[in-house]
C-alpha positions in Angstrom: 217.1 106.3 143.1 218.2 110.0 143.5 217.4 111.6 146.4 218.7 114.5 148.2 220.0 115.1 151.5 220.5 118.0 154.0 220.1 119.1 157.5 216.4 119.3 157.2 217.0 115.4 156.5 219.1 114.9 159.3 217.0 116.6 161.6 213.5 115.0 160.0 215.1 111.8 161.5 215.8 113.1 164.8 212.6 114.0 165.2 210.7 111.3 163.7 212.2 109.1 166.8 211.7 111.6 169.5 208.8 111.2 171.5 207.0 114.9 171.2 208.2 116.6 168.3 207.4 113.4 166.3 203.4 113.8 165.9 204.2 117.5 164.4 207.3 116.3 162.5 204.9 113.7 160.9 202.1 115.4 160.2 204.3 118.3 158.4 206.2 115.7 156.7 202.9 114.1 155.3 201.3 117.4 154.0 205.0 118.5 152.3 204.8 114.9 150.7 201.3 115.4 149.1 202.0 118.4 148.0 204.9 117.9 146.5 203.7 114.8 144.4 200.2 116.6 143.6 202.0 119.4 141.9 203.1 116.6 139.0 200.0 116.0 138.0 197.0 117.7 136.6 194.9 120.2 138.6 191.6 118.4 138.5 193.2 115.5 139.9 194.8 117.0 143.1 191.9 117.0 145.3 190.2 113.4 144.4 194.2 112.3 145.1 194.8 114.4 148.5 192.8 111.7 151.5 194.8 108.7 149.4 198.4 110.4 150.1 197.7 111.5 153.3 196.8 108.3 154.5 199.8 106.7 152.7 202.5 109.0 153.2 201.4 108.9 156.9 201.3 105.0 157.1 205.3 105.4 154.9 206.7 107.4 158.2 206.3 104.1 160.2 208.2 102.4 157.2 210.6 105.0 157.7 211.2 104.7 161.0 211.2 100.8 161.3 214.0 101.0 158.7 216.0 103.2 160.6 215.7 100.8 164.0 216.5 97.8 161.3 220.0 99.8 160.7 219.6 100.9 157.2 221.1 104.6 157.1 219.0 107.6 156.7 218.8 108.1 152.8 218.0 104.4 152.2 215.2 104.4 155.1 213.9 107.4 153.0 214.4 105.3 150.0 212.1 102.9 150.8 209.5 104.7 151.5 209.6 106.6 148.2 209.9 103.3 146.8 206.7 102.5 148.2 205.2 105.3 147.0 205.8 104.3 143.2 204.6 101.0 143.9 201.3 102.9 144.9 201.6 105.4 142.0 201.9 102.5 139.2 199.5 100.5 140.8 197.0 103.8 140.3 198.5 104.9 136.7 199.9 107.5 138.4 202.9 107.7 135.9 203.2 111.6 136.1 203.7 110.9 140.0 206.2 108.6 139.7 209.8 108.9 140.2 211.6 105.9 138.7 209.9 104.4 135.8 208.3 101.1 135.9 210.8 98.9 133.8 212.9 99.8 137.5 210.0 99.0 140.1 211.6 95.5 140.2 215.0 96.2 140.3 214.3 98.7 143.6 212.5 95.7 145.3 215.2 93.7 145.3 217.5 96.0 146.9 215.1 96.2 149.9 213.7 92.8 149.2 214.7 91.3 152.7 212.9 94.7 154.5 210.3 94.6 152.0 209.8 90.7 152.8 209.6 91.0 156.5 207.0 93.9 156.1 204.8 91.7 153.5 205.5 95.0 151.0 205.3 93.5 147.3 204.6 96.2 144.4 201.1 95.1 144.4 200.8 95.9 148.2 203.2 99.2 148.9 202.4 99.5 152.5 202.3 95.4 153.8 201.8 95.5 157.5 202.1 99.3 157.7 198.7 99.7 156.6 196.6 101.5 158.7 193.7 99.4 160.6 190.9 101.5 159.2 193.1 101.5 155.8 193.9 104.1 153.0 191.2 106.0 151.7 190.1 105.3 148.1 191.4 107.3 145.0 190.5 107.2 141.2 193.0 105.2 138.8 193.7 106.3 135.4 195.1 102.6 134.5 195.3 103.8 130.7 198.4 105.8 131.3 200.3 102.7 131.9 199.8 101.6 127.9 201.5 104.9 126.9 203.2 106.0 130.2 206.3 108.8 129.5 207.0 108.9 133.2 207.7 112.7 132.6 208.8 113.1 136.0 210.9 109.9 136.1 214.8 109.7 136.6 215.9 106.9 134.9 219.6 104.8 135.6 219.8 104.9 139.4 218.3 101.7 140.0 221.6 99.6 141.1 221.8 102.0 144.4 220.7 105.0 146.2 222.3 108.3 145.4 222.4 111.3 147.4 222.5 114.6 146.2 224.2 116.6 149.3 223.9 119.9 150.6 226.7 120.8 148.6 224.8 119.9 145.1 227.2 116.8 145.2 226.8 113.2 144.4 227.6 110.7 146.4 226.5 107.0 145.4 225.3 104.8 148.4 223.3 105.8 151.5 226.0 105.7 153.8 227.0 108.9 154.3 227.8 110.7 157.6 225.3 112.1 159.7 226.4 116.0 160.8 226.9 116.0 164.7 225.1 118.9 167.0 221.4 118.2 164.6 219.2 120.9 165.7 215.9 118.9 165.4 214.2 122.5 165.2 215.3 122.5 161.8 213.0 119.6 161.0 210.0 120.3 158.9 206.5 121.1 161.7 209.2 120.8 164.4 208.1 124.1 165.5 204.3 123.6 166.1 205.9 120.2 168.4 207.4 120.5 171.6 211.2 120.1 170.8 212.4 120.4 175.0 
């Protein structure tokens, strides 16, 4: 998958694993996240969509996280979770959502197939045992899509790794890359309505 990576990446992480700022970190995080993937899709189905992302995009920042203390480095930690998230989109015919098209679901499970294992996350169930107790609120499918899905918003041919697009507008195949010293986690999305002392 393509992804990008910056300081607000860097310092997302940060905060994600300090104990104040985290909770406002998160909830920022979530409501960029929904956002973001309602704008692909058609206005009338933003708001029947919204609860549903919420709850998952919440539930993916404990993904996130677990990855990170399981040593995978920041961009594939945040790989996985947006992996989850097309899991959830196909599973809804979501295909206007979805970043990688289906014919790739597969090969981006097997990358993260031992996390994904551990976790009980299969493409039928994105979240495995992330889910929340009281669970993910309910959202309508449009399961037609899938017969005559153009994944519109799909980028195709970076199934094999992840790459990172850098601050820079470079690049840079595999997740690996180094993390900028002195992170100010006030640069973290929502880090400002936390308590970053």
């Amino acid at each position: 998958m393509k992804i990008r990576q910056n300081v607000r990446h860097w310092a997302a992480k940060k905060a994600l694993t300090a104990p104040l700022v985290g909770a406002a970190v998160t909830e920022k995080l979530v409501d960029m996240h929904t956002d973001i993937f309602l704008n692909k899709t058609d206005e009338a189905n933003r708001e029947p969509r919204r609860a549903h992302l919420d709850d998952f995009f919440d539930a993916t920042m404990d993904a996130y996280v677990a990855a990170l203390q399981a040593g995978y480095p920041e961009a594939e930690a945040r790989e996985i979770t947006h992996i989850q998230a097309n899991f959830d989109f196909f599973n809804h015919g979501w295909t206007e959502m979805m970043e990688i098209p289906a014919g790739e679901l597969e090969d981006h499970y097997r990358r993260y197939e031992s996390f994904f294992r551990e976790h009980g996350i299969t493409i039928d169930d994105p979240l495995g045992a992330f889910a929340p107790v009281d669970g993910v609120a309910e959202a309508p499918a449009t399961p037609e899509k899938l017969e005559y899905a153009e994944f519109e918003n799909a980028i195709a041919g970076f199934a094999d790794d992840v790459y990172v697009e850098d601050g820079e507008g470079e690049l840079h195949k595999g997740g690996d890359t180094p993390e900028p010293e002195d992170v100010d986690v006030s640069a973290a999305p929502g880090a400002e309505d936390g308590t970053a002392d």
